[in-house]
N, CA, C and O atoms as a MOPAC input file, in Angstrom:
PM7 MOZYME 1SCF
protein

 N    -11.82500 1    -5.94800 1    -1.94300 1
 C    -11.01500 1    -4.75000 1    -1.95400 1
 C    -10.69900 1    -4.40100 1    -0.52600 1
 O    -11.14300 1    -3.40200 1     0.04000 1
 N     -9.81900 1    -5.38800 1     0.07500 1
 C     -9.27100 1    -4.94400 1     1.63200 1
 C     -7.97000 1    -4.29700 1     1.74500 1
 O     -6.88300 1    -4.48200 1     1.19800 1
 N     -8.31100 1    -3.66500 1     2.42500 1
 C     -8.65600 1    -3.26200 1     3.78900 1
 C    -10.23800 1    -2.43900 1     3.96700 1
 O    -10.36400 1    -1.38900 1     3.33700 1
 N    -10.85600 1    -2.69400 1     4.41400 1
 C    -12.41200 1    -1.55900 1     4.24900 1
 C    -11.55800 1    -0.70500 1     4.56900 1
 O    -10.34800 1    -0.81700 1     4.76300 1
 N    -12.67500 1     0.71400 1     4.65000 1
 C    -12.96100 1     2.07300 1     5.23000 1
 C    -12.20600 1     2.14000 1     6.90200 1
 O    -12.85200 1     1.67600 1     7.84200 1
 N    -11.00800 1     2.66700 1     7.10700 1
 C    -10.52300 1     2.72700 1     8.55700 1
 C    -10.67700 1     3.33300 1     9.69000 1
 O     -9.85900 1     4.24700 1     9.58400 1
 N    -11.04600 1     3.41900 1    10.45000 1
 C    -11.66900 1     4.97600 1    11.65000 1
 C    -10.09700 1     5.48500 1    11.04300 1
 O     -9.07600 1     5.05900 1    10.50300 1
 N    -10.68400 1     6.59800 1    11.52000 1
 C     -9.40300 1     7.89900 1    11.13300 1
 C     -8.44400 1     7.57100 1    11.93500 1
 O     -8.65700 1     6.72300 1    12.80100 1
 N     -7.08600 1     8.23400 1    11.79400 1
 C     -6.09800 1     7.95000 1    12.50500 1
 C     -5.56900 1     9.05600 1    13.20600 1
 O     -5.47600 1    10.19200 1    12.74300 1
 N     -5.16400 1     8.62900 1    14.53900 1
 C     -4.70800 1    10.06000 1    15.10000 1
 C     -3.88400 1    11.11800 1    14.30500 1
 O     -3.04400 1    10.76800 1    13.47600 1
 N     -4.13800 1    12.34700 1    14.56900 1
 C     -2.87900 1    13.20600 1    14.01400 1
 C     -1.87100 1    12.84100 1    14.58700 1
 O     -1.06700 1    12.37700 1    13.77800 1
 N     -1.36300 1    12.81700 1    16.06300 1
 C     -0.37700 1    12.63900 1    16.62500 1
 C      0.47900 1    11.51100 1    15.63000 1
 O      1.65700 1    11.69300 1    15.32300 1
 N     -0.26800 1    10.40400 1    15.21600 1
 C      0.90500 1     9.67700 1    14.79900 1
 C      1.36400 1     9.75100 1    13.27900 1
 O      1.88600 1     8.93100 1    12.52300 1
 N      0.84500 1    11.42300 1    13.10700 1
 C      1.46900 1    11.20500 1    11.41400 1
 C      2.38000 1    12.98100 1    11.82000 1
 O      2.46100 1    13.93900 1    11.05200 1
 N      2.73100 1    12.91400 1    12.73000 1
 C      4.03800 1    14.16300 1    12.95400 1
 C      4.76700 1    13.73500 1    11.83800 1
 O      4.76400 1    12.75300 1    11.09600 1
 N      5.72100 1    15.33000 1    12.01600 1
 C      6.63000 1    15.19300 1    10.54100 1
 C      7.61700 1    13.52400 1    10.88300 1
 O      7.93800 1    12.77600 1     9.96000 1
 N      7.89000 1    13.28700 1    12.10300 1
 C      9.22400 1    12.43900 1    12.72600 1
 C      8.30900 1    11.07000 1    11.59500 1
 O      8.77200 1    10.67500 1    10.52500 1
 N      7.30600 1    10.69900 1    12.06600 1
 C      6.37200 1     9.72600 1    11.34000 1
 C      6.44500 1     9.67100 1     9.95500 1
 O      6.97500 1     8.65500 1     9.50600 1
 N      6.05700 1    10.49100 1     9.17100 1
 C      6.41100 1    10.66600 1     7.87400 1
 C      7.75200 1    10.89900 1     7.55800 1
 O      7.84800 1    10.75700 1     6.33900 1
 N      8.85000 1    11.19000 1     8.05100 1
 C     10.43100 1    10.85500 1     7.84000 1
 C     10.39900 1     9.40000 1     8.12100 1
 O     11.55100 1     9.07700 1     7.83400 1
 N      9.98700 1     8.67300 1     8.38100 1
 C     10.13800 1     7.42100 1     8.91100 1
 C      9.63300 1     6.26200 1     7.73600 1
 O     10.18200 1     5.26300 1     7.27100 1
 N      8.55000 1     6.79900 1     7.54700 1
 C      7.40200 1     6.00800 1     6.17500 1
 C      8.14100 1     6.65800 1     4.55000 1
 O      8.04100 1     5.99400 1     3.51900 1
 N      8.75900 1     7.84300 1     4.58200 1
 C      9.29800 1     8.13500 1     3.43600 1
 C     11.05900 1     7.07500 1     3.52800 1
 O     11.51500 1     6.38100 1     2.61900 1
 N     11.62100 1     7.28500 1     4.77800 1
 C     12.93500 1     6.33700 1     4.74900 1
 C     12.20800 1     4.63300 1     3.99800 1
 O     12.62800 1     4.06700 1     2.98900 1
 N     11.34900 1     4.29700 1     4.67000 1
 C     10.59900 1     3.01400 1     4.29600 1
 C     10.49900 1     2.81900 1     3.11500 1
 O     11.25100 1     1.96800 1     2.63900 1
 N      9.46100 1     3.58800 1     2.13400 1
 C      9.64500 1     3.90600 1     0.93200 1
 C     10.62500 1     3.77100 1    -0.07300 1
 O     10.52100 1     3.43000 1    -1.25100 1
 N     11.61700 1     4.10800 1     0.62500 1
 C     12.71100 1     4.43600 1    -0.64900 1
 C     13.70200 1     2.90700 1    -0.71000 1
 O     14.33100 1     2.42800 1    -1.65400 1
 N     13.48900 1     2.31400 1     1.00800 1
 C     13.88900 1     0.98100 1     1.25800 1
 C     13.27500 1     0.31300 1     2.51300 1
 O     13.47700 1     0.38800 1     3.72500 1
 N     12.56200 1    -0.27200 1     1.82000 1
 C     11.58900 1    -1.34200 1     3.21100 1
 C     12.23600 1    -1.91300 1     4.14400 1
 O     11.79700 1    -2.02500 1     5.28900 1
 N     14.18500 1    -2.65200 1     3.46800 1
 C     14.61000 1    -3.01800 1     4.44800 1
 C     15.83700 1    -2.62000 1     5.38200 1
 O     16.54900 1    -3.41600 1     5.99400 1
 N     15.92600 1    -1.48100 1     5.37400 1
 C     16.48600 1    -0.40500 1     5.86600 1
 C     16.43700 1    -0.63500 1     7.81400 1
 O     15.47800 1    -0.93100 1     8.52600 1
 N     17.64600 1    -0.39800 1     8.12100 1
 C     17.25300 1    -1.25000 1     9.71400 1
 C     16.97500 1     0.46000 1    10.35400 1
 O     17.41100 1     1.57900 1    10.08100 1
 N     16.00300 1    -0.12100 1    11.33000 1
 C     16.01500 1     1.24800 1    12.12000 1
 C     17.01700 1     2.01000 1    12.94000 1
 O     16.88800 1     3.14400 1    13.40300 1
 N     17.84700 1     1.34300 1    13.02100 1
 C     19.16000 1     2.29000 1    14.08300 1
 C     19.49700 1     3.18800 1    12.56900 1
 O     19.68200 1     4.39900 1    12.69300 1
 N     19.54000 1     2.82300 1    11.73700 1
 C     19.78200 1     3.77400 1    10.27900 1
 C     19.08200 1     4.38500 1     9.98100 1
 O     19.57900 1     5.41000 1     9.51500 1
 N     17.58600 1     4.37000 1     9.95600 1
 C     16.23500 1     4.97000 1    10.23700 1
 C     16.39300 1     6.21200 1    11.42400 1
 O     16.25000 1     7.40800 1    11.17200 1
 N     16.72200 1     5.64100 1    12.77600 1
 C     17.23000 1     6.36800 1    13.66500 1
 C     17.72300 1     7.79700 1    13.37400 1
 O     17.23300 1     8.88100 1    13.68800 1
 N     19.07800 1     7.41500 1    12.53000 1
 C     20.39200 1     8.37500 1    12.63400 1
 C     19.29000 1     9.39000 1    11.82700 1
 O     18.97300 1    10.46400 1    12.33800 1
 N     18.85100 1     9.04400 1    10.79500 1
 C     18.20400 1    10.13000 1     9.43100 1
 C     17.06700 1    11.22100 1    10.37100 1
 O     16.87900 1    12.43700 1    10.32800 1
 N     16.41800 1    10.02600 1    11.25800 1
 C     15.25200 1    11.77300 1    11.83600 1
 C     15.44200 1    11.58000 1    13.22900 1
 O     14.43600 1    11.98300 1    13.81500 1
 N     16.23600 1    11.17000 1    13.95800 1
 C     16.67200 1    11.63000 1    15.25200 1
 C     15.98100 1    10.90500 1    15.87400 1
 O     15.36600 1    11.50700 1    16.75400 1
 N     15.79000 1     9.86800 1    15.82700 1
 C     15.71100 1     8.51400 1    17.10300 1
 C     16.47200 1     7.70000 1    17.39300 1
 O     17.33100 1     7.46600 1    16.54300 1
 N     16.50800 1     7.08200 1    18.40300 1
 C     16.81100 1     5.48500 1    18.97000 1
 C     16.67100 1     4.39900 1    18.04500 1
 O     15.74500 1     4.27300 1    17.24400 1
 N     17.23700 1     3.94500 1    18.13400 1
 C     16.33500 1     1.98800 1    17.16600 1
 C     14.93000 1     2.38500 1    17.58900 1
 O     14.00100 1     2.89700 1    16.96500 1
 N     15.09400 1     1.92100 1    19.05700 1
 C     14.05100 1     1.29300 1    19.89400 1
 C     12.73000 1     2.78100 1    19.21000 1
 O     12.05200 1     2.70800 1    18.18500 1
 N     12.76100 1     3.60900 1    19.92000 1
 C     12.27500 1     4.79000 1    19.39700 1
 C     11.49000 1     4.44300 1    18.08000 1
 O     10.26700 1     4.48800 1    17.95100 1
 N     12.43800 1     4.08000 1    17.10100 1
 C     11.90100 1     4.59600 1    15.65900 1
 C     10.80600 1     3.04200 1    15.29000 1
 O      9.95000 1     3.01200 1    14.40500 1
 N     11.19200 1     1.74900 1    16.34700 1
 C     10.75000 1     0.69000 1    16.26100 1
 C      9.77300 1     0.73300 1    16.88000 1
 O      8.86900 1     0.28300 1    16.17700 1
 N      9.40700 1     1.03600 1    17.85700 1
 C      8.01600 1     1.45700 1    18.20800 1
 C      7.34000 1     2.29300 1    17.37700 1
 O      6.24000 1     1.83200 1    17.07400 1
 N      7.65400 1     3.63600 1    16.76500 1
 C      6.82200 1     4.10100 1    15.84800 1
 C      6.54400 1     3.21000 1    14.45800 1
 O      5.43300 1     3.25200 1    13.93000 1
 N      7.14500 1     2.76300 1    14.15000 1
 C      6.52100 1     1.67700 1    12.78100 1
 C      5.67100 1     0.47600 1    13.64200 1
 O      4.71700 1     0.13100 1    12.94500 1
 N      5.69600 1    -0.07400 1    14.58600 1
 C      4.87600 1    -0.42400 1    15.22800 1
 C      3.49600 1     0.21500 1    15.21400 1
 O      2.57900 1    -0.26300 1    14.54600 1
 N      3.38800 1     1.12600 1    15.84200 1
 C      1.98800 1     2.06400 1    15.90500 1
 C      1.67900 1     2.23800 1    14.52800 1
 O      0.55700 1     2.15700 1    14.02900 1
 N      3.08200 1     2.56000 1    13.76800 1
 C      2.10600 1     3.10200 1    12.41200 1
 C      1.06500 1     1.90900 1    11.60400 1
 O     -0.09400 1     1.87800 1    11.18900 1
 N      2.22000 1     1.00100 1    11.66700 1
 C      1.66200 1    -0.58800 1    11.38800 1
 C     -0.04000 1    -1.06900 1    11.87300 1
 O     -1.02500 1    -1.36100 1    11.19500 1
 N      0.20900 1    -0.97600 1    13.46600 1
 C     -1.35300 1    -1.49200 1    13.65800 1
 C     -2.20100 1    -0.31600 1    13.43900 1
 O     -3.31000 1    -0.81500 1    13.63000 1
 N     -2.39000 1     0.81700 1    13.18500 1
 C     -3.11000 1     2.13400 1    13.17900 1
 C     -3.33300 1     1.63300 1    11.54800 1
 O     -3.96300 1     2.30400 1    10.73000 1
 N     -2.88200 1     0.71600 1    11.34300 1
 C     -2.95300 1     0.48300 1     9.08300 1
 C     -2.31900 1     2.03300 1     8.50300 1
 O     -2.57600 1     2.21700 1     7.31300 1
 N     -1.66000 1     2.97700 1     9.07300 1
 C     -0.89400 1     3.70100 1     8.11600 1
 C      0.21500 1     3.10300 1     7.26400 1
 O      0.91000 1     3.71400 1     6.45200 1
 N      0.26300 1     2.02900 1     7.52600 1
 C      1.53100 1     1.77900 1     6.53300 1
 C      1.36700 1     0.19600 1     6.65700 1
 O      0.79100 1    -0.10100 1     7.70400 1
 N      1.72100 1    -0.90400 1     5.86400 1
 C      2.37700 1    -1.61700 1     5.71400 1
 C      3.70700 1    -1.78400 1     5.29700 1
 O      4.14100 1    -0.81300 1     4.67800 1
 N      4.67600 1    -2.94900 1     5.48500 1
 C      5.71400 1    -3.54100 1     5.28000 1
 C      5.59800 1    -4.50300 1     4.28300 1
 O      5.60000 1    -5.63400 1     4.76800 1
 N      5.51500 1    -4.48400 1     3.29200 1
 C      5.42000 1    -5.73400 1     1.76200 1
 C      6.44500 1    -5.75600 1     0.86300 1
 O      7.08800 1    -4.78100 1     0.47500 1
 N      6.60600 1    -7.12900 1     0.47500 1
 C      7.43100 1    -7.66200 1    -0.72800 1
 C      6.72500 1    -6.89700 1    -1.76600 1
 O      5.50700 1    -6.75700 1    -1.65700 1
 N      7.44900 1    -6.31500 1    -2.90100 1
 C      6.83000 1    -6.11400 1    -4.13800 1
 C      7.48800 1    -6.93300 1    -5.05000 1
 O      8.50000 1    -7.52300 1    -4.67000 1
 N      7.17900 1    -7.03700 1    -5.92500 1
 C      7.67300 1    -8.51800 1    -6.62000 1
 C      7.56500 1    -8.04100 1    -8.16600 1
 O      6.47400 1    -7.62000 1    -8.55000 1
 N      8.63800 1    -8.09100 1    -9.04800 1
 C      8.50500 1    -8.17000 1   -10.58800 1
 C      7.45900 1    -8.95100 1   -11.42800 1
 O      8.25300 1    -9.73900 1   -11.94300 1
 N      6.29500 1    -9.29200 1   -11.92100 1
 C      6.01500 1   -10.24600 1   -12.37000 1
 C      6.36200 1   -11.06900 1   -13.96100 1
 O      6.09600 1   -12.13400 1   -14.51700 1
 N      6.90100 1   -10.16800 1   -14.15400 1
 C      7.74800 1   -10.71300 1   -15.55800 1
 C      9.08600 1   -11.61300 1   -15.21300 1
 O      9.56900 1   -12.57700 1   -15.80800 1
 N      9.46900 1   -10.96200 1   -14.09300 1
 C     10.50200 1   -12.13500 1   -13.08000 1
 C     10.38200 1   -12.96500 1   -12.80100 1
 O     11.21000 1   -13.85900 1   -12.97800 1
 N      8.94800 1   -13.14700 1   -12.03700 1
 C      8.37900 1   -14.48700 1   -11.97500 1
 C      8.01500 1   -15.15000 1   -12.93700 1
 O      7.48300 1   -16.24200 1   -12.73400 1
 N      8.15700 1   -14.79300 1   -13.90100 1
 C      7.33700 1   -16.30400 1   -15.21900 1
 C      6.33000 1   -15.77500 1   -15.87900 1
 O      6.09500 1   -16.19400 1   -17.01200 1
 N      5.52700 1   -14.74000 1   -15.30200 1
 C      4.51800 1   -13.68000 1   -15.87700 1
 C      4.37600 1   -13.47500 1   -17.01500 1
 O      5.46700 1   -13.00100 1   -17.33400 1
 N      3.88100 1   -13.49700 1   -17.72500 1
 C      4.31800 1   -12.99600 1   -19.58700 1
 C      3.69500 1   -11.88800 1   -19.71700 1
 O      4.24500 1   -10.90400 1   -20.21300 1
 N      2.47000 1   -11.88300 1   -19.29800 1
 C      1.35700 1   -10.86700 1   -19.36200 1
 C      0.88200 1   -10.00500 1   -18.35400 1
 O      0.61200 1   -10.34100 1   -17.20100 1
 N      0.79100 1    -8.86600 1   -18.84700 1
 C      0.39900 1    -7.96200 1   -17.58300 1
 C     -0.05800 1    -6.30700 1   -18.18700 1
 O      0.49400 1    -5.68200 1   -19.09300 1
 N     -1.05700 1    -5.95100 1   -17.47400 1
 C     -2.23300 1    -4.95700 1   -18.25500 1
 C     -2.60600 1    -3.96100 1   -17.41100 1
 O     -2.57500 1    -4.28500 1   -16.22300 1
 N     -2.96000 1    -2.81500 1   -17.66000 1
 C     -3.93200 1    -2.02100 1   -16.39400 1
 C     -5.53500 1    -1.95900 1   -17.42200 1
 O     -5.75200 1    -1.67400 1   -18.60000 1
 N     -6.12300 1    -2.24200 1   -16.65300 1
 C     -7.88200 1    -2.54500 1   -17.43600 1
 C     -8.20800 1    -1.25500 1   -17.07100 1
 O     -7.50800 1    -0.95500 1   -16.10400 1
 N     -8.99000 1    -0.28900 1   -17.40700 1
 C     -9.97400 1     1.02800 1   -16.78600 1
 C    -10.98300 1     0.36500 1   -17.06600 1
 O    -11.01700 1    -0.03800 1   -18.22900 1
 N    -11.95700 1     0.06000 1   -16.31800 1
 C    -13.63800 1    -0.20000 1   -15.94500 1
 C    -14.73000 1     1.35900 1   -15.94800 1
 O    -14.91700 1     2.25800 1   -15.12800 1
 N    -15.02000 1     1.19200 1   -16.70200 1
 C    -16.70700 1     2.56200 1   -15.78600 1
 C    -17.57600 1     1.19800 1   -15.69900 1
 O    -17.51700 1     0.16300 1   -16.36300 1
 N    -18.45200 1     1.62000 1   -14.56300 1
 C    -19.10300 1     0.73700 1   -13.43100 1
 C    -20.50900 1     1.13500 1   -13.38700 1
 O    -20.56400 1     2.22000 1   -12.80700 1
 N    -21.97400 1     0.63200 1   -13.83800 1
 C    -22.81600 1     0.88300 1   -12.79100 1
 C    -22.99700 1     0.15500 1   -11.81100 1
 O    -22.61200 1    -0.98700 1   -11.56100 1
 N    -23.78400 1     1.08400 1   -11.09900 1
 C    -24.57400 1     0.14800 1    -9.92100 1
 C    -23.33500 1     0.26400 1    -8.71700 1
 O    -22.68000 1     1.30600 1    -8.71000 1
 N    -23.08100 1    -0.58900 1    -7.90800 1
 C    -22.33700 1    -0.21000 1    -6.48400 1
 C    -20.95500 1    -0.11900 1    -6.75600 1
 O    -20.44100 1    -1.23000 1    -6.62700 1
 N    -20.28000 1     0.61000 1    -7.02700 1
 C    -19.02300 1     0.28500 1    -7.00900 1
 C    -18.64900 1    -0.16700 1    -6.32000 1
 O    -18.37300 1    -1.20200 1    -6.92800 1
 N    -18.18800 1    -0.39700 1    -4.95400 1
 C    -17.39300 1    -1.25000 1    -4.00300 1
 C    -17.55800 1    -2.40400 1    -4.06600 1
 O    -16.72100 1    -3.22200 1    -3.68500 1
 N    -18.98800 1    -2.77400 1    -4.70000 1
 C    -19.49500 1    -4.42000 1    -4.88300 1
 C    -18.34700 1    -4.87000 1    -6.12400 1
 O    -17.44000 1    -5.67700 1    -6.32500 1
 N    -18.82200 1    -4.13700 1    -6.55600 1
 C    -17.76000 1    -4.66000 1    -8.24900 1
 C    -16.50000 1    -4.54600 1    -8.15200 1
 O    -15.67700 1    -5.01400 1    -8.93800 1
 N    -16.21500 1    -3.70400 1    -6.85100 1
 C    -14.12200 1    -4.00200 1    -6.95200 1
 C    -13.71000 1    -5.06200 1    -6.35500 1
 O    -12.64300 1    -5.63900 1    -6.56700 1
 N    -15.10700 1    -5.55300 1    -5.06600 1
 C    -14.72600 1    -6.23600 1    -4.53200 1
 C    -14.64600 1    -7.25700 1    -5.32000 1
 O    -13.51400 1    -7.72000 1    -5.45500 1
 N    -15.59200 1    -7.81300 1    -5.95000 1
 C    -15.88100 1    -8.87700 1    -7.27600 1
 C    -14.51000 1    -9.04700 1    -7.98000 1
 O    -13.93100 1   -10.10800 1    -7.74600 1
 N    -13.92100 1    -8.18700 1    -8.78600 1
 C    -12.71300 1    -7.89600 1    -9.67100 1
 C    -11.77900 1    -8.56800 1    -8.39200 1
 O    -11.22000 1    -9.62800 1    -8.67100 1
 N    -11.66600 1    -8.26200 1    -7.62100 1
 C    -10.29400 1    -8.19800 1    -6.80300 1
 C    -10.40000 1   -10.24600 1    -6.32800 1
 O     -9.58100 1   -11.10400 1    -5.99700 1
 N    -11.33800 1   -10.21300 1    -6.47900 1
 C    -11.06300 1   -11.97700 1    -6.42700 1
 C    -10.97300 1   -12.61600 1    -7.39200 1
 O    -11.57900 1   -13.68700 1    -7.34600 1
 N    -10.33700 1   -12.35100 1    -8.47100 1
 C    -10.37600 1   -12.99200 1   -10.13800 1
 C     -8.94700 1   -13.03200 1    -9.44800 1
 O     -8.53800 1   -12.12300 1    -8.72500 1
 N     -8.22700 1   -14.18800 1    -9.74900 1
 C     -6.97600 1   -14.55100 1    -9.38100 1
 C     -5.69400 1   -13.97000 1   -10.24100 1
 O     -4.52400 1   -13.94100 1    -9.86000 1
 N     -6.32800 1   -13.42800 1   -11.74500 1
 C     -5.03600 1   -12.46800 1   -12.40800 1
 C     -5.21000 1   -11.25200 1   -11.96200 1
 O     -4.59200 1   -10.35000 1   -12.52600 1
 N     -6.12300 1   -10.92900 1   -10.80500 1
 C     -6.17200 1    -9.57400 1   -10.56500 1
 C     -5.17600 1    -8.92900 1    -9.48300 1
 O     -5.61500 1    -8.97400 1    -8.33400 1
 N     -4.18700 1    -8.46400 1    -9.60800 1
 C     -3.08800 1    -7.82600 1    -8.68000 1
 C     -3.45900 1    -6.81000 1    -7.86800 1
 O     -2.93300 1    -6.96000 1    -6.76500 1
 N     -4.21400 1    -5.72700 1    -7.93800 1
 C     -5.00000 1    -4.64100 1    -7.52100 1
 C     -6.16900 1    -4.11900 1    -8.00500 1
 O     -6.39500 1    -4.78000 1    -9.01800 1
 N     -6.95600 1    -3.39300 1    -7.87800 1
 C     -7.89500 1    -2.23400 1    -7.86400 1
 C     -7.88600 1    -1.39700 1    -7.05200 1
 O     -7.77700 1    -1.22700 1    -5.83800 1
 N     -8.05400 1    -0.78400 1    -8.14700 1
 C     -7.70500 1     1.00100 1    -7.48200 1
 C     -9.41100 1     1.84400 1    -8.14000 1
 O     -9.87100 1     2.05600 1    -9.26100 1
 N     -9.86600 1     2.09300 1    -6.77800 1
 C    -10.46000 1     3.50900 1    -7.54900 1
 C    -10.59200 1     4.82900 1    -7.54300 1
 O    -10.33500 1     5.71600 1    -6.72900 1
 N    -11.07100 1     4.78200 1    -8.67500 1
 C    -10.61600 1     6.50700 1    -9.22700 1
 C    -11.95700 1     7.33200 1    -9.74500 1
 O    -13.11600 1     6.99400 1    -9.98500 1
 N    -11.16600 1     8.68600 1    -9.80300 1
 C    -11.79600 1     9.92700 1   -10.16700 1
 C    -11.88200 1    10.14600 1   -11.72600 1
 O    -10.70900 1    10.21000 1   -12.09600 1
 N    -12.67200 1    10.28300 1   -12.75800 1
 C    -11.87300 1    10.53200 1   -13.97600 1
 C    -12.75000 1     9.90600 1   -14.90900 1
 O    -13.95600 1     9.85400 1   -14.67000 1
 N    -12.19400 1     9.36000 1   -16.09300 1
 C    -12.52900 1     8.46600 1   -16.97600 1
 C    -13.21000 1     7.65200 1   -16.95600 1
 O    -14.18700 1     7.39500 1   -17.66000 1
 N    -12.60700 1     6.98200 1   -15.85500 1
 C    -12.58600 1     5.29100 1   -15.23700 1
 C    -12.75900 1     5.29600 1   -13.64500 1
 O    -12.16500 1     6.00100 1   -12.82800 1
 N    -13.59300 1     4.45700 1   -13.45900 1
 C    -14.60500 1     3.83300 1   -11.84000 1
 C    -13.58100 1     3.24800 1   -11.21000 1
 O    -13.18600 1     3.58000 1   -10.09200 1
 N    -12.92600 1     2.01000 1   -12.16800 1
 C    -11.94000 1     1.66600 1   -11.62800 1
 C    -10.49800 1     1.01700 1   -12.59400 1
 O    -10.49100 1     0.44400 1   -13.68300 1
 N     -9.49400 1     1.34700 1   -11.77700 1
 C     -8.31100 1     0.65000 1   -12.66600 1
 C     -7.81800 1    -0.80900 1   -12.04200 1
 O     -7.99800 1    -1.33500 1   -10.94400 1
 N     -7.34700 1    -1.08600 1   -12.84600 1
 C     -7.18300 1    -2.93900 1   -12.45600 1
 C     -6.15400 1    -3.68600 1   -12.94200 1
 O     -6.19200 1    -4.09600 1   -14.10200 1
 N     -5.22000 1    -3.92500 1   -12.20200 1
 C     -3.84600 1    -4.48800 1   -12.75600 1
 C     -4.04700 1    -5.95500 1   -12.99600 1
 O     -4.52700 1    -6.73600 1   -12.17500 1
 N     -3.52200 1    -6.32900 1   -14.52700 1
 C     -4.00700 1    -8.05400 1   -14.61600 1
 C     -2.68900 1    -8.29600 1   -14.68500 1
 O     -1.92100 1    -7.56900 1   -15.31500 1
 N     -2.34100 1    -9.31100 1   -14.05700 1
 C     -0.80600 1   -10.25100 1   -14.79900 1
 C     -1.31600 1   -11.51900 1   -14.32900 1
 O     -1.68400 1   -12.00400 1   -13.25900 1
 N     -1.15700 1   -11.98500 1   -15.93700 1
 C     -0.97500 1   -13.67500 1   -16.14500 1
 C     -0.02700 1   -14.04800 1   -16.68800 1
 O      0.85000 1   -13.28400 1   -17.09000 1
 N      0.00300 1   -15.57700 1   -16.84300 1
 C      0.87000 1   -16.20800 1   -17.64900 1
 C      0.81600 1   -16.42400 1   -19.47700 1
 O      1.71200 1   -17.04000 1   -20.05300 1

């Protein structure tokens, strides 16, 4: 279940300009920054250095998300788990089963949720 636990991240780099930046991202990953720019008032360069910082600080990644029924997928599930004993041991466990797409954990019902897609 990576990324571990992160040292905290500065405030400075989650100003509102930062979060206009990660919400433009959001809505389109590949969105160029001089267009990024125009929306919260930077430079390219400017707004390219801040996804930089945000990037290595791990506030954000840049990822493909991918359909899996697109790909050939047939099958695909969210599992809820309740867990004894360590949880982090057991997500980590789950998260290396090769139909496993994520784990997530949670508050609630369920220890943890778990996206399967197979073929």
């Amino acid at each position: 279940m990576s990324p571990k636990h992160s040292p905290a991240v500065p405030s400075a780099l989650l100003d509102d300009v930062s979060k206009a930046i990660i919400e433009e991202l959001q809505h389109d990953g590949r969105r160029s920054y001089a267009a990024i720019g125009k929306v919260v008032g930077l430079s390219e360069a400017a707004v390219r250095q801040r996804v930089q910082k945000l990037t290595e600080a791990g506030v954000m990644q840049v990822v493909a998300v991918t359909d899996p029924l697109q790909l050939g997928f047939a099958r695909q599930a969210m599992v809820g788990l309740k867990v004894t004993g360590p949880l982090e041991t057991v997500a980590d466990a789950v998260a290396e089963i090769a139909e496993v797409d994520y784990v997530v954990v949670t508050a609630g019902s369920y220890d943890l949720l778990v996206e399967v897609v197979c073929e």
